[in-house]
N, C-alpha and C positions, 0 to 999 in steps of 0.2 A: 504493500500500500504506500509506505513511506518514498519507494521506487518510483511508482507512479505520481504522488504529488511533484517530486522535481524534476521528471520529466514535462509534466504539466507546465510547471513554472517556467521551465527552459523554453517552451515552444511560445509564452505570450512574451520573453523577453524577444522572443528574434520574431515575432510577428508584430506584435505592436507597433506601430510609429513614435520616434522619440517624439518628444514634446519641444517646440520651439526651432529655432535654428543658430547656426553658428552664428560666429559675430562676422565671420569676413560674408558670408551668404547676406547675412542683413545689410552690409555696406553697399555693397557691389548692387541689390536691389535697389538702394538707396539713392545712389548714381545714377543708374537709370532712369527712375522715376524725375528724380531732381537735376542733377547735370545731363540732359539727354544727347550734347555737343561731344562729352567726354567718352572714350573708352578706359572702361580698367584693365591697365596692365600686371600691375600687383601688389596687394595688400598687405600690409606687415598690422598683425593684430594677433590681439590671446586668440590658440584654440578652444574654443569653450564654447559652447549651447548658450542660449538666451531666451528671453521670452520678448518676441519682436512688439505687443501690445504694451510694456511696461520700460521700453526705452526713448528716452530723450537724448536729442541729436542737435551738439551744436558744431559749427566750424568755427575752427580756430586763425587759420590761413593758408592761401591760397596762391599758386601759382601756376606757370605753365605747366609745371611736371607734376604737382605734389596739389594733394588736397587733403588737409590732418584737421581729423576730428578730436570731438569727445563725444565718448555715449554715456549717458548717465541713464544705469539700469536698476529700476526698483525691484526688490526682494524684500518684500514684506514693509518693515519700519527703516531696510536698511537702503541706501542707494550706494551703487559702488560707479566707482569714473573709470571708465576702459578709452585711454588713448589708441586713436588708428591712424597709420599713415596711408594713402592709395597714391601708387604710381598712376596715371592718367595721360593718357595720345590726346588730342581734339580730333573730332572729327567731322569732317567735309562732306559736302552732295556731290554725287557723281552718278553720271549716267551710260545704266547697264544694259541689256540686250534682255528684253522681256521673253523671249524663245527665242530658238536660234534662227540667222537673219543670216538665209542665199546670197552667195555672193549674186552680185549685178541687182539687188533688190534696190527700189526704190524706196527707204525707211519713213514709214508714219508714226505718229505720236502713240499709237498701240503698239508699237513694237518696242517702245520703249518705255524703262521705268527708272527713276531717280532713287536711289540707296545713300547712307550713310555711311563711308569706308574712312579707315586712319589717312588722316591728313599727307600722308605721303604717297600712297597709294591713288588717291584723290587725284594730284596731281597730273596723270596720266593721261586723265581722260578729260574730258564733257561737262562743266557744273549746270547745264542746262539741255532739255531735251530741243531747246529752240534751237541748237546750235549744232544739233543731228537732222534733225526733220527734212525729209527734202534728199537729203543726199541719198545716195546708193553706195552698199556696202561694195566694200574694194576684195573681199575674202569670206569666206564663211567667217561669223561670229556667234558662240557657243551661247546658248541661254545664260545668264550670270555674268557675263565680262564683262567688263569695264572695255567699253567702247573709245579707242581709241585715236584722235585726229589719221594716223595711216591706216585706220580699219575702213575708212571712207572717204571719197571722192565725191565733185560735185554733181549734179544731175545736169553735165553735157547736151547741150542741143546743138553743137554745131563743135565740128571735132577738126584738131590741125591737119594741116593737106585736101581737105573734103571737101568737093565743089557744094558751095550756097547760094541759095538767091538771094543777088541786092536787089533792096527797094529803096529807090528814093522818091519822094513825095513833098512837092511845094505847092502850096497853096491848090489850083485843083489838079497841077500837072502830077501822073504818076510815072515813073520809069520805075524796070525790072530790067536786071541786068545777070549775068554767070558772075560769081567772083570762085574765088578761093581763099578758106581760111586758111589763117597763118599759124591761129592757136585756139585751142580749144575755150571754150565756152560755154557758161549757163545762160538761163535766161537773165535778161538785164544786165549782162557785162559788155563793155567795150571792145572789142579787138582787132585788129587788124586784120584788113582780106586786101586781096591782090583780085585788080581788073586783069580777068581774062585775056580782054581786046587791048586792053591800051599797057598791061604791066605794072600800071601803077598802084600803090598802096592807098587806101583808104582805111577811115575811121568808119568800123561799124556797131551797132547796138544790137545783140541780139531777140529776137523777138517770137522766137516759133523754131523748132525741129527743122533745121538745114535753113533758117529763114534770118538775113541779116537785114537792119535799115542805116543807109546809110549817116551818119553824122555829121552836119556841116560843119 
């Protein structure tokens, strides 16, 4: 009988849930909720359980790296003060690949989604999806990646060497002419084409797939 009671006892010690959480578990929550710009890197604090309803959180000071508390945690009549220090990144908007994105895709604003990565990382890529939208990927991009300025090119209408139509248009006179682009092109850029007939270069504004207007 005696057998079976500590067996008994043994099995609510390893099934039960302890009561409360550690003190680094409670910080690194704590960050989240309250510094949501910060990543924790790493926590110097007692190992020990707590009861996360009966502690009081103040900062003490603050910098780029370091963000040092105090918890003041009630137990009964007593309060005890648990210094923590947290190592801390900042962290950045960056913009990732909402699924994976074909190369030669032309990207829309659903294929893409903005995350918060350590500020170095960050760096790499995109802080806004306005600044993808419109292009076409230059390679496959994995769902998750940090989209980055060589993972895409413009959305080209008018490509170097490629015969285009000029248009020029004064008041009600229209001319259409052959040229030749000299450099590739999106819509609403300037670039240079070469007259067919006559050799010479002009200024033009792109306006349509293989469509230039001339610029006086």
């Amino acid at each position: 009988m005696r057998f079976l009671l500590l067996a008994f006892s043994f099995l609510l010690l390893t099934v039960l849930p302890a009561s409360g959480e550690t003190v680094k578990d409670f910080i690194k929550h704590y960050i989240d909720v309250h510094f949501p710009g910060k990543a924790v890197i790493f926590v110097s604090a007692p190992d020990k359980d707590i009861d996360s309803d009966s502690v009081r959180v103040t900062l003490t000071s603050e910098d780029k790296y370091y963000l040092r508390f105090r918890l003041f945690v009630k137990d009964g009549a007593k309060e005890e003060i648990i210094p923590v220090n947290v190592r801390v990144a900042n962290l950045k908007p960056v913009v990732v690949a909402a699924h994976d994105i074909l190369p030669k895709t032309l990207i829309k604003k659903s294929d893409l989604k903005v995350k918060k990565v350590l500020e170095g990382r960050a760096s790499l890529g995109f802080k806004s999806a306005e600044d993808v939208i419109g292009k076409r990927a230059k390679r496959l991009i994995r769902a998750g990646s940090i989209i980055k300025p060589s993972d895409v090119i413009p959305d080209f209408k008018v490509f170097k060497n490629a015969p285009v139509k000029v248009v020029y248009v004064s008041n009600n006179i229209r001319i259409e002419m052959v040229g030749q682009a000299l450099q590739n092109g999106a819509l609403g850029d300037i670039i240079e084409v070469k007259n067919i007939s006559t050799g010479k270069k002009l200024l033009c504004r792109v306006i349509g797939s293989g469509v230039v207007e001339f610029v006086p």
